[in-house]
DRENDO-1510 file (C-alpha; in Angstrom, 1 decimal, always signed):
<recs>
REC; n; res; u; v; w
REC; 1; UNK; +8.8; +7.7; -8.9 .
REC; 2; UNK; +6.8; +6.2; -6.2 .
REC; 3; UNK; +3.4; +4.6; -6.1 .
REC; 4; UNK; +0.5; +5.1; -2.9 .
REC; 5; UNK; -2.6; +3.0; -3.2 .
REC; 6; UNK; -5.8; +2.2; -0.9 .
REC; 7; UNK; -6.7; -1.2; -1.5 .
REC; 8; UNK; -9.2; -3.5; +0.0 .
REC; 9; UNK; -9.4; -6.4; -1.6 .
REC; 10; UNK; -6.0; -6.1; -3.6 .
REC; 11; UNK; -6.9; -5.2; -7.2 .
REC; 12; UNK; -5.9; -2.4; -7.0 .
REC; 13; UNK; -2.6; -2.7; -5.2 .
REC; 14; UNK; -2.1; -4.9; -8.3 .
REC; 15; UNK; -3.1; -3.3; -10.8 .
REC; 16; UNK; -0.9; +0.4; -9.2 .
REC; 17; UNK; +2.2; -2.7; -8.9 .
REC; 18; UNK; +2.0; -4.0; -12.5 .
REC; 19; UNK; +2.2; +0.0; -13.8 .
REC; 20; UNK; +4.5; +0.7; -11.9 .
REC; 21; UNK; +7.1; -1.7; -12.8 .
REC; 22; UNK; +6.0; -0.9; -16.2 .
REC; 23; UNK; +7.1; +2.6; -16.1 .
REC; 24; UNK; +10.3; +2.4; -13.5 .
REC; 25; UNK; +11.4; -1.1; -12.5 .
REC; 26; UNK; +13.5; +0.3; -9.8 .
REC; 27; UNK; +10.2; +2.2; -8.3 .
REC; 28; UNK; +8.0; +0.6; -5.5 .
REC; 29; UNK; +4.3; +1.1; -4.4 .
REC; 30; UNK; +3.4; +1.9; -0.6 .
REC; 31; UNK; -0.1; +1.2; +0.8 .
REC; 32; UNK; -1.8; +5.4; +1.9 .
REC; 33; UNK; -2.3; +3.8; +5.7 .
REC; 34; UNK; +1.7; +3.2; +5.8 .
REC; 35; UNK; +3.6; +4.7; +8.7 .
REC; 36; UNK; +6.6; +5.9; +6.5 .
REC; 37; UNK; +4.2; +6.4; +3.2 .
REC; 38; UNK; +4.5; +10.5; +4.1 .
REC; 39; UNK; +8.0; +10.5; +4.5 .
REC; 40; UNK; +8.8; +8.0; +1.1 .
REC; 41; UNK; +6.4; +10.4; -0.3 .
REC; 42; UNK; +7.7; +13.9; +0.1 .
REC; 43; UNK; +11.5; +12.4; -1.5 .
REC; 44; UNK; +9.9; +12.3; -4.5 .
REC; 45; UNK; +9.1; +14.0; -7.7 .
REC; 46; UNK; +6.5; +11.9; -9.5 .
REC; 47; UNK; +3.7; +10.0; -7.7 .
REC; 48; UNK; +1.2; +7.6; -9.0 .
REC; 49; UNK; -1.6; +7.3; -6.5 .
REC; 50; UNK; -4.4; +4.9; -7.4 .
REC; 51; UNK; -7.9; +3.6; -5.4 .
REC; 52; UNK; -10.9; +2.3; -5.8 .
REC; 53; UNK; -13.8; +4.4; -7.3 .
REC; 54; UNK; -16.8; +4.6; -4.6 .
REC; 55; UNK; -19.9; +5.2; -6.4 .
REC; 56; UNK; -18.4; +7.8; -9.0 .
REC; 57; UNK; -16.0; +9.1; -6.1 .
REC; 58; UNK; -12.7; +8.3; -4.3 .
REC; 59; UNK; -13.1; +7.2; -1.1 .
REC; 60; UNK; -13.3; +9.1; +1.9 .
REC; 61; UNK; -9.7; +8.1; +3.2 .
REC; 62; UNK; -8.4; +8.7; -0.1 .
REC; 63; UNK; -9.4; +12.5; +0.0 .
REC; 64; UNK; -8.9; +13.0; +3.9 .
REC; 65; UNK; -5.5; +11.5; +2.8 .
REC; 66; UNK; -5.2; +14.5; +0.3 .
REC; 67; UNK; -6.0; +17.4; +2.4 .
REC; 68; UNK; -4.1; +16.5; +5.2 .
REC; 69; UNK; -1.2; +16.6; +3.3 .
REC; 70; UNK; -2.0; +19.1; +1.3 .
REC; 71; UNK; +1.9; +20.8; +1.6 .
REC; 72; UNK; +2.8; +17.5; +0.3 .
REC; 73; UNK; +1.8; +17.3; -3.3 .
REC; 74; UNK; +3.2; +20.6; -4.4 .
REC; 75; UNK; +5.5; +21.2; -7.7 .
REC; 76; UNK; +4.8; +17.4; -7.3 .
REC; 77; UNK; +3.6; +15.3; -10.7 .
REC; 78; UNK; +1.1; +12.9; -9.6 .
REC; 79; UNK; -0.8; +10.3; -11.9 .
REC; 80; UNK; -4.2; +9.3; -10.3 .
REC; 81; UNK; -5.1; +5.6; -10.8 .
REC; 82; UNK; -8.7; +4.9; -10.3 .
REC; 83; UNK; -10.2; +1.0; -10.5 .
REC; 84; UNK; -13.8; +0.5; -10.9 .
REC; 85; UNK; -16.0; -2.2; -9.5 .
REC; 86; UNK; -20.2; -1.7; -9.7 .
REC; 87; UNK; -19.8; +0.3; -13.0 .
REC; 88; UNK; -17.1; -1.7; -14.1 .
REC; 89; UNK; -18.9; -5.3; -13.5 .
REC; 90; UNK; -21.9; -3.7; -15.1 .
REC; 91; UNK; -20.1; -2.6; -18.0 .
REC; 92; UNK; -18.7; -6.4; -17.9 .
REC; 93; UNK; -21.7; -8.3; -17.8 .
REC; 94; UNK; -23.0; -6.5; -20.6 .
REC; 95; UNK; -20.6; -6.7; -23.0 .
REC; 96; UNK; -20.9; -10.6; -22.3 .
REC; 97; UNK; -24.0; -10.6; -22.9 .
REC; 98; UNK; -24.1; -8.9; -26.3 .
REC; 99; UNK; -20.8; -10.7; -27.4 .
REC; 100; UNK; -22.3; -14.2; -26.1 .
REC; 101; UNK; -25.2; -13.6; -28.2 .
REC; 102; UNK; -23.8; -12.0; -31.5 .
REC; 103; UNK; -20.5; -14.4; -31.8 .
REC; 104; UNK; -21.9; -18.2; -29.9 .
REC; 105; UNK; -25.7; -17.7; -30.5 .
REC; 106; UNK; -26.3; -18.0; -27.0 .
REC; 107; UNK; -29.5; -17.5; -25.9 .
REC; 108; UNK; -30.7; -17.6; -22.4 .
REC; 109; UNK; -33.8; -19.6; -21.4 .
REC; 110; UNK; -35.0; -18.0; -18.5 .
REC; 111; UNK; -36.2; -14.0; -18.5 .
REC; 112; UNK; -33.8; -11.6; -19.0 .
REC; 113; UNK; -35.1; -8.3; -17.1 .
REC; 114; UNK; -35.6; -11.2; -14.4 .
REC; 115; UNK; -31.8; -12.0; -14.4 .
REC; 116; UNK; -30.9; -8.3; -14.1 .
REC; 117; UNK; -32.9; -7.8; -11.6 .
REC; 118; UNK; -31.4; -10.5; -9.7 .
REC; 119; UNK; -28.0; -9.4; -10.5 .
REC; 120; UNK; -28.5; -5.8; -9.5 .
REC; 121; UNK; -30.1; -6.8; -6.1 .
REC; 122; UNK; -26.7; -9.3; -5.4 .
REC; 123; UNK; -24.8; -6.5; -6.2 .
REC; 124; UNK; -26.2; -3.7; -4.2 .
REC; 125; UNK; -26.4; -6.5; -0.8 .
REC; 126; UNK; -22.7; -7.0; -1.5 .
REC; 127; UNK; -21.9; -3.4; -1.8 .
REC; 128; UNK; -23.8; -2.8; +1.1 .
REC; 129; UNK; -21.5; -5.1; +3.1 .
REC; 130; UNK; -18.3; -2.5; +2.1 .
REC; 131; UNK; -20.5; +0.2; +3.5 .
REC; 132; UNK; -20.6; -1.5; +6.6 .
REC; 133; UNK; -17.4; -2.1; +6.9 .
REC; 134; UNK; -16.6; +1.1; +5.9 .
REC; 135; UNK; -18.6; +2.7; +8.4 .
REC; 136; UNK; -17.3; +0.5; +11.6 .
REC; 137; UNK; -13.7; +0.1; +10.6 .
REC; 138; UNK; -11.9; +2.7; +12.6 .
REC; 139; UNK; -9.2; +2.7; +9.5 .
REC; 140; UNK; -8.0; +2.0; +6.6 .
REC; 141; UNK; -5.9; -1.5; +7.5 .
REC; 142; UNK; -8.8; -2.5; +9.7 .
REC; 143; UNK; -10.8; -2.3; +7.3 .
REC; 144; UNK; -9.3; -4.4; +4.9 .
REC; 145; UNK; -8.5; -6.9; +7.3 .
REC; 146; UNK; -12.3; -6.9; +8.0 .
REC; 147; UNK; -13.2; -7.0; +4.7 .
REC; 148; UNK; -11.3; -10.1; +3.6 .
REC; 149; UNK; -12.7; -12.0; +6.2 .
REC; 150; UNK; -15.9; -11.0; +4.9 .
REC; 151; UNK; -15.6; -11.1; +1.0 .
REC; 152; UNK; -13.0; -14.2; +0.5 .
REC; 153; UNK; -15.2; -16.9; +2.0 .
REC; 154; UNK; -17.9; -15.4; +0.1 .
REC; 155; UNK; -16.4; -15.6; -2.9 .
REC; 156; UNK; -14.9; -19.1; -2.6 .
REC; 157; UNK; -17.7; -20.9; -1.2 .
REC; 158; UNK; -20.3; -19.4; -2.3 .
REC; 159; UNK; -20.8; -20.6; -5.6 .
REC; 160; UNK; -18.9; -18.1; -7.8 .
REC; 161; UNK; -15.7; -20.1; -8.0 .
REC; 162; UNK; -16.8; -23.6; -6.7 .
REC; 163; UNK; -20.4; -25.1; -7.5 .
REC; 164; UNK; -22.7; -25.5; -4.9 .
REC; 165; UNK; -23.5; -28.3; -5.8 .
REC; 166; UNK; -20.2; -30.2; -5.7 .
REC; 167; UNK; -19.8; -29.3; -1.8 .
REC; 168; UNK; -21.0; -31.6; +1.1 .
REC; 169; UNK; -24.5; -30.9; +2.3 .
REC; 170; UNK; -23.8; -29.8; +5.5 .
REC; 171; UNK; -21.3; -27.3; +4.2 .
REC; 172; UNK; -24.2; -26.2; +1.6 .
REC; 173; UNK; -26.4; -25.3; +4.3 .
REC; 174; UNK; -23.5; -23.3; +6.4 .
REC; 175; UNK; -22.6; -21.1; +3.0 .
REC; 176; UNK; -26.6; -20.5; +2.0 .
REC; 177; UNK; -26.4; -17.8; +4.9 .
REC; 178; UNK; -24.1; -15.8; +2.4 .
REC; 179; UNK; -25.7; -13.2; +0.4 .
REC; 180; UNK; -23.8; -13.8; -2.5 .
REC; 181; UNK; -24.9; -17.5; -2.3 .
REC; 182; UNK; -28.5; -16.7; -2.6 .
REC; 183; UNK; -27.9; -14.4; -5.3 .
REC; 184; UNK; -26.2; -16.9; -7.7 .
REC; 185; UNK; -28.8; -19.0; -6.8 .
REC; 186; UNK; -31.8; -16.4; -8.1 .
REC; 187; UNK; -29.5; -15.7; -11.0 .
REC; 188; UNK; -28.7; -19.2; -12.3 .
REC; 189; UNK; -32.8; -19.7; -12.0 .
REC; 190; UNK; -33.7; -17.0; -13.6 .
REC; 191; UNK; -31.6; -17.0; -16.1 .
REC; 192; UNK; -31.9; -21.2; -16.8 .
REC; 193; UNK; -35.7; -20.8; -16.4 .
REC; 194; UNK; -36.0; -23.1; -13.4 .
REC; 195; UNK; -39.3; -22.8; -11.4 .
REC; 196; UNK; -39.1; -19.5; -9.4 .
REC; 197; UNK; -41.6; -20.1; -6.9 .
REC; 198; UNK; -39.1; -20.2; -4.1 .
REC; 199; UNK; -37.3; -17.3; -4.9 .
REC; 200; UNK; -38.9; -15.2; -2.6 .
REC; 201; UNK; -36.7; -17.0; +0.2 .
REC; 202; UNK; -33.1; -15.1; -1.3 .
REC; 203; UNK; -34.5; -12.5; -2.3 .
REC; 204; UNK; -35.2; -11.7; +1.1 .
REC; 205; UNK; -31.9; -12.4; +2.4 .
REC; 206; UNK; -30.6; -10.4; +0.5 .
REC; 207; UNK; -32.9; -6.8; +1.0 .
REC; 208; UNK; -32.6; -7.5; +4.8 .
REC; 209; UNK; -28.5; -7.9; +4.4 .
REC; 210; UNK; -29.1; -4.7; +2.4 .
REC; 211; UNK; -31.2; -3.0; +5.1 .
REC; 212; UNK; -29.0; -4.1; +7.8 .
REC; 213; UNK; -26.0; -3.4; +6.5 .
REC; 214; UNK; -26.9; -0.2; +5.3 .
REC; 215; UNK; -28.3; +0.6; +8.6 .
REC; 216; UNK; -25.1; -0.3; +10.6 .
REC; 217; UNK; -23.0; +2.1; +7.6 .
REC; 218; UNK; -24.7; +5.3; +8.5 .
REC; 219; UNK; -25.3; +4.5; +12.4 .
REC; 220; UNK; -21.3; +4.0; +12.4 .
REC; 221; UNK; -19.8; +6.2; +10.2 .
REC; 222; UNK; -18.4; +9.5; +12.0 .
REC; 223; UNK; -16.3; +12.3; +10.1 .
REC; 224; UNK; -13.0; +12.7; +11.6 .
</recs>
């Protein structure tokens, strides 16, 4: 047994790590872009190939991947592995919602089809920073390199794991540039019922990230 993953951010090289020692201790798990991935590949019998699921789809390497090799998965078992993330988180955040108020009583100040909407525009100008990187990254390591550098500051300092509030000024004013920041911000006001009249000012970050990004994805992006 041998696993082959695509993994960006890590999750799922994890997640394809943690079954795989599950089902064969002795077995390891090899990243697609690998130079000797083909070779490990073909010597054996049972392959568990897992990736991240692109807006209902695996992604394009994933399935250039497969046909390129197509001589290679024959009289082969294979066990596809697929991790979620914008159906996944949306699943996520509703089922917290629901359990949040049935079980704790919780009950959010603010507007609620005002908070969704906030959290669906953070979502899609986050997503559309994957496309962009997806669409300039020449391949699949560059790519995740590229995307690290891009996500893992954003996610540190933007207010999802550390509060805004507890970092220096100057350091508050460097991380507002971030998309994500600006969309924490709409959805903590929104949902706490703060005064929304300056909302307008991350809102627009964010749809021009979207438009930019989305712009650079399909200017970029060339079939190979």
């Amino acid at each position: 047994m041998i696993g082959v993953y695509l993994s960006g951010t890590g999750n799922t090289k994890h997640c394809i790590e943690k079954l795989i020692y599950l089902l064969d201790e002795t077995a390891q798990a090899v990243p697609i872009e690998g130079k000797e991935t083909v070779h490990l590949l073909s010597q054996h019998e049972f392959i568990v190939l897992a990736y991240p699921v692109q807006f209902s789809n695996a992604p394009v390497m994933v399935r250039n991947f497969i046909k390129d090799h197509s001589e290679l998965w024959k009289n082969k078992r294979v066990l596809c592995v697929a991790t979620m993330g914008l159906f996944s988180g949306a699943v996520s955040l509703v089922t917290l919602l629901l359990a949040s108020m049935l079980f704790w009583r919780v009950t959010i100040p603010g507007s609620l089809p005002a908070f969704l909407g906030s959290w669906l525009l953070t979502m899609v100008s986050t997503l559309s920073i994957g496309l962009m990187v997806g669409g300039i990254a020449r391949n699949a390591k560059s790519a995740s390199v590229i995307a690290c550098l891009l996500y893992f500051p954003m996610l540190i300092f933007s207010g999802a794991t550390l509060p805004l509030e507890v970092m220096p000024g100057a350091m508050q004013k460097v991380v507002s540039i971030f998309p994500l920041t600006q969309g924490i911000q709409m959805m903590k006001a929104t949902s706490l019922g703060l005064p929304t009249g300056g909302l307008w000012v991350p809102a627009a970050v964010m749809g021009a990230v979207t438009v930019i990004c989305m712009g650079a994805a399909v200017t970029c992006f060339q079939w190979e």
